[in-house]
C-alpha positions in Angstrom: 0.0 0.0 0.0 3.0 2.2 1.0 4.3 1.6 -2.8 0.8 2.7 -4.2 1.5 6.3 -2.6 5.0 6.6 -3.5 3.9 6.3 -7.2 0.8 8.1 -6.9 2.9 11.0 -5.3 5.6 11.4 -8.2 3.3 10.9 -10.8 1.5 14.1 -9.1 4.4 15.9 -8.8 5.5 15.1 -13.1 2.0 15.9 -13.5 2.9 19.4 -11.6 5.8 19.9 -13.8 4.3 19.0 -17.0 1.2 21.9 -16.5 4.6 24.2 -15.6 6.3 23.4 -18.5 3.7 23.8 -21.1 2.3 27.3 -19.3 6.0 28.4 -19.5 6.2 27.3 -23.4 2.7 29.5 -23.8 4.1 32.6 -22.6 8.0 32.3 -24.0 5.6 31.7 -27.4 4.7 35.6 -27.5 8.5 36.1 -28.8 8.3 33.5 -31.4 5.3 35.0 -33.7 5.3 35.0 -37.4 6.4 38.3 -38.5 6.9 39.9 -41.6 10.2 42.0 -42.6 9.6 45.5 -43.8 12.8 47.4 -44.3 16.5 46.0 -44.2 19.3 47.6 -43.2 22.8 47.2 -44.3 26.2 49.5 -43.0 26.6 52.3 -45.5 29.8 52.7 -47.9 31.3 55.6 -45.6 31.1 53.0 -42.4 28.5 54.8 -40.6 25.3 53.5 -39.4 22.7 51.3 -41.6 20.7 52.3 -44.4 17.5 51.1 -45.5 17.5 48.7 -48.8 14.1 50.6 -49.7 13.4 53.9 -47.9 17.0 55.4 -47.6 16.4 56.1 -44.1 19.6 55.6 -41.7 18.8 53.7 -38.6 21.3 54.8 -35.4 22.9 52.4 -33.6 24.1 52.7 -29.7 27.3 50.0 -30.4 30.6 51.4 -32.3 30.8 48.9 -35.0 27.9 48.8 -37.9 26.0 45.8 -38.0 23.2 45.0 -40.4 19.1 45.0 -38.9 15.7 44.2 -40.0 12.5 45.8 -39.5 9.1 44.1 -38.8 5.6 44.2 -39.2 5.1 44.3 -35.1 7.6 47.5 -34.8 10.0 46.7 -33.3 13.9 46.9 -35.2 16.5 44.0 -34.3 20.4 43.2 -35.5 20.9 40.6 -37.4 24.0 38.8 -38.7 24.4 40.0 -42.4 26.0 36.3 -43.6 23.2 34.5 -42.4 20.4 37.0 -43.1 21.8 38.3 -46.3 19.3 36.2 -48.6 15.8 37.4 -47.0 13.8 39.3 -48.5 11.4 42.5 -47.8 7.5 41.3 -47.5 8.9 37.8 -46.6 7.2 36.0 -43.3 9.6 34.8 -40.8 9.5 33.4 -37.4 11.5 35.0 -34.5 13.3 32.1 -32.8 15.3 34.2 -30.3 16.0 37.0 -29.1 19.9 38.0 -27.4 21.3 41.1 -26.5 18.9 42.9 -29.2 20.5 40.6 -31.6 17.5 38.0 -33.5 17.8 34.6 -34.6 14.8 34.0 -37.7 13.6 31.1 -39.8 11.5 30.7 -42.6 8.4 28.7 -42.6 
């Protein structure tokens, strides 16, 4: 009988942890919506900060060194690496992955 309560007692408390785990996943999931990219910026020619690919406009960056961004459809302006970025396009849907030190990590669908 003892045996019965051990059992019943952990699969309560994985039971406990499961409910955490998937109420954590719903509200870390706010960060990974589908966005889509409006402007991209690249660093300008003269080394200064990065220009928009379509509107021209400069974007100012607090860090010394220029560093390429994106723009999306929820407002909000991350840095992104240009290598890995470099073949995404303007209107495209992507899905924020993560977010570090304002810096984004994307995929496609």
């Amino acid at each position: 009988m003892k045996a019965f309560w051990v059992k019943t007692a952990i699969l309560g408390m994985l039971i406990f942890v499961l409910v955490g785990l998937m109420t954590v996943k719903i509200v870390v999931k706010t960060q990974e919506d589908w966005v889509k990219i409006e402007e991209k910026y690249f660093p300008a020619s003269d080394g200064s900060d990065p220009l928009g690919i379509s509107s021209g406009e400069r974007l100012e960056i607090q860090s010394g060194d220029p560093s390429c961004a994106m723009k999306f459809d929820n407002g909000r302006t991350y840095k992104v690496d240009c290598d890995e970025y470099l073949d995404f396009t303007i209107g495209e849907k992507v899905k924020i992955v993560s977010i570090e030190k304002n810096t984004v990590k994307l995929r496609r669908k």
